[in-house]
Structures are given as structure tokens and as C-alpha cells.
C-alpha positions as protocol buffer text, in pm:
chain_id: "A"
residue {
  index: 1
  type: UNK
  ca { x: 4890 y: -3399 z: 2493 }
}
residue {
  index: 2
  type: UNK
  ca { x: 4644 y: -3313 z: 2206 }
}
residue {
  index: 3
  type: UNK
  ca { x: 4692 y: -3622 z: 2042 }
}
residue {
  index: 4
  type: UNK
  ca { x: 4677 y: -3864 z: 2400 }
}
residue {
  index: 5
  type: UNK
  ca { x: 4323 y: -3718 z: 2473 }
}
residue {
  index: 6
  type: UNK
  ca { x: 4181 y: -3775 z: 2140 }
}
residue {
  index: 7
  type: UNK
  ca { x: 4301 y: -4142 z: 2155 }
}
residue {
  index: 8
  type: UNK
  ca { x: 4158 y: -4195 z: 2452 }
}
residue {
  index: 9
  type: UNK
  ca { x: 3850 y: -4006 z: 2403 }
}
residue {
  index: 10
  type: UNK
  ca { x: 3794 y: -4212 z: 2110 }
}
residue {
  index: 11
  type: UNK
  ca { x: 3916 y: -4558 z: 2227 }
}
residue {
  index: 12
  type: UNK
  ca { x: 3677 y: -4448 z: 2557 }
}
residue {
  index: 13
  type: UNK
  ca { x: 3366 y: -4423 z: 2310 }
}
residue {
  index: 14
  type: UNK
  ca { x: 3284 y: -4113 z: 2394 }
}
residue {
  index: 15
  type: UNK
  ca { x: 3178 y: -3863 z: 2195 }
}
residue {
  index: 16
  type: UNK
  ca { x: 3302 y: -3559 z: 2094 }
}
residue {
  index: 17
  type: UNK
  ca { x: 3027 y: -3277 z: 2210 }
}
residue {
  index: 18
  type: UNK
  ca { x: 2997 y: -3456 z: 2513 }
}
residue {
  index: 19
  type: UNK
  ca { x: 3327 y: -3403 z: 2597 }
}
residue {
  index: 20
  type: UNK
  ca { x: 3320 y: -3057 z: 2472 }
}
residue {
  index: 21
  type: UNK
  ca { x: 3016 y: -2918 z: 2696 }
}
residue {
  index: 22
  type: UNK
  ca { x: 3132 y: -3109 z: 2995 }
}
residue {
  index: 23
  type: UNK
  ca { x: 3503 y: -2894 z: 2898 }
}
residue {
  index: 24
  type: UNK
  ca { x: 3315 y: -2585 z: 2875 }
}
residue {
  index: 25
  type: UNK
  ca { x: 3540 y: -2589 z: 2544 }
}
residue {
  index: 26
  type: UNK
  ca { x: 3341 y: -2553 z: 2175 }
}
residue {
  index: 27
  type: UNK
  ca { x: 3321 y: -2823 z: 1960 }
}
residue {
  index: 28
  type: UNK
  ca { x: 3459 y: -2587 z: 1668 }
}
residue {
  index: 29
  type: UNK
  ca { x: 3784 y: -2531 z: 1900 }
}
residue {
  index: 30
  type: UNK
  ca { x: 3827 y: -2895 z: 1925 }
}
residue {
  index: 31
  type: UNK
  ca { x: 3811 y: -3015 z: 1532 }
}
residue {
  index: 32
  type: UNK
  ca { x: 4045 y: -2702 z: 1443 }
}
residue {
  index: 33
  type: UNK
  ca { x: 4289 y: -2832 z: 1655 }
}
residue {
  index: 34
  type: UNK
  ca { x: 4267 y: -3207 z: 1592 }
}
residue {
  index: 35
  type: UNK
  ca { x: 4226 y: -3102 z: 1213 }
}
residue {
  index: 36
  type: UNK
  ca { x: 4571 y: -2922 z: 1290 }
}
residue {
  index: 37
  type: UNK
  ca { x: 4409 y: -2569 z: 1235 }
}
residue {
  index: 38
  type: UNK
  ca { x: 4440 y: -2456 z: 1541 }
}
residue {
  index: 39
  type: UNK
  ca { x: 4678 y: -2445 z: 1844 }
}
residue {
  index: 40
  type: UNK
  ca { x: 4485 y: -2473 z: 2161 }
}
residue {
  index: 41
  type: UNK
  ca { x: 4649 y: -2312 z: 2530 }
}
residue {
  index: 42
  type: UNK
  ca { x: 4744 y: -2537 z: 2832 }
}
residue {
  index: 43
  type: UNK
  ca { x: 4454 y: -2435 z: 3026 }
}
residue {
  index: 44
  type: UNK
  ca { x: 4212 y: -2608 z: 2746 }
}
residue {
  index: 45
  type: UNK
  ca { x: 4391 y: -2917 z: 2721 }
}
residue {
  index: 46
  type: UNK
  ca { x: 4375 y: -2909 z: 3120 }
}
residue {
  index: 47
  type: UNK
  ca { x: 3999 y: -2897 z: 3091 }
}
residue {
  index: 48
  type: UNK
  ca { x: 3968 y: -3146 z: 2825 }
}
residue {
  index: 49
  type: UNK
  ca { x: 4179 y: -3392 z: 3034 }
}
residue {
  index: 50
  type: UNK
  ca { x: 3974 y: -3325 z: 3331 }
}
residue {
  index: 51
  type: UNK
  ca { x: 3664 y: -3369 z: 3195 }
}
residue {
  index: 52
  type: UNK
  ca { x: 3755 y: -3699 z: 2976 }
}
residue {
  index: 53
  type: UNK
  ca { x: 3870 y: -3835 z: 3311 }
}
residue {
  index: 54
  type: UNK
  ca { x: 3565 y: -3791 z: 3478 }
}
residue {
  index: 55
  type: UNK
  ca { x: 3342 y: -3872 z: 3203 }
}
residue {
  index: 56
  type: UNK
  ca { x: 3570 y: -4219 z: 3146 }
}
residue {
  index: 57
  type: UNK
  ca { x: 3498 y: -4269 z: 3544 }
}
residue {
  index: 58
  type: UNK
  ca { x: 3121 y: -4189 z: 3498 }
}
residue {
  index: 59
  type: UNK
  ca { x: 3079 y: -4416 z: 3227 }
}
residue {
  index: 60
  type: UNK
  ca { x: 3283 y: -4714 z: 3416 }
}
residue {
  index: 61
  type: UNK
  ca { x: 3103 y: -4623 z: 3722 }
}
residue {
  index: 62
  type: UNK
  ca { x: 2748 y: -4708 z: 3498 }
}
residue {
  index: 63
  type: UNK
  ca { x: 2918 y: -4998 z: 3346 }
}
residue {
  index: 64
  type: UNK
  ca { x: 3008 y: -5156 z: 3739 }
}
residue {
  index: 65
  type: UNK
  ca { x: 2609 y: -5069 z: 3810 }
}
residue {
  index: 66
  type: UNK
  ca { x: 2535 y: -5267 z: 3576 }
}
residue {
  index: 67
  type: UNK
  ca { x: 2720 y: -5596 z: 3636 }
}
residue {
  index: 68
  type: UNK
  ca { x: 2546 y: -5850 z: 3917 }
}
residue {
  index: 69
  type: UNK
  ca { x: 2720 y: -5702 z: 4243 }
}
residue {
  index: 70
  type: UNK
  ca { x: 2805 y: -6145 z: 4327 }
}
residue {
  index: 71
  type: UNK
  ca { x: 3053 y: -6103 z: 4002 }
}
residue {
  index: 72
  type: UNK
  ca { x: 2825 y: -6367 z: 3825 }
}
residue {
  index: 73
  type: UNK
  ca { x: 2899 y: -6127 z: 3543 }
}
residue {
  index: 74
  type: UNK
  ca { x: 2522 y: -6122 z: 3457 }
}
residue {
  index: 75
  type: UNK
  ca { x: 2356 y: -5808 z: 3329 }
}
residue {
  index: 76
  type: UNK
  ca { x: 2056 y: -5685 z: 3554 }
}
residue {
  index: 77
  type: UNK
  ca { x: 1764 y: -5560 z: 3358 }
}
């Protein structure tokens, strides 16, 4: 599950302390484990999932803001 979130984390461009603090999970946690250090328990992974979810949503939801609402596929300034 590890290995799914930090693929999509990363193809997301999303950072990695972003992720972290919205987690409530420290960044040192995180690069143990995907450095293969360190296990992490269900109930992290849970919260990383949940909060790359919502952070994925947040940033499409700024991406659709930004996009003319007539699909012209302009940018407003």
C-alpha cells in the first residue's frame, strides 16, 4: 500500500511535507519507510491515503477553478 501512495503522491505532484502535516504523520516516518528503514502500522498508511486523497481533490478542485467555466479551456487570470 506503501508503495501505491508514493506513486501517486509523486505522479500527483505533490510534495512530500505537505502530505506529511496534512497526515499528522512526520516527514522522518515517511523517508524511513520509503527508504525501507522502517515498517509503518495500518493506521498511518490509512492517514496517508486519506490525506493524499483529499489533497489530490483539493488540488483538482483549484485546477477546475481555474479553467473558463464555458469549457473554452482558457485560463482566467
Amino acid at each position: 500500500m506503501f508503495s501505491d501512495i508514493e506513486a501517486r503522491r509523486a505522479a500527483a505532484g505533490i510534495d512530500q511535507k505537505a502530505l506529511c502535516h496534512r497526515a499528522g504523520v512526520h516527514q522522518t516516518t515517511y523517508t524511513a519507510r520509503k527508504n525501507g528503514r522502517r515498517n509503518v502500522s495500518e493506521t498511518t498508511l490509512k492517514k496517508l491515503d486519506e490525506a493524499l486523497s483529499a489533497l489530490i481533490l483539493e488540488k483538482k478542485a483549484t485546477i477546475d477553478d481555474l479553467v473558463d467555466d464555458e469549457g473554452s479551456g482558457e485560463v482566467r487570470q
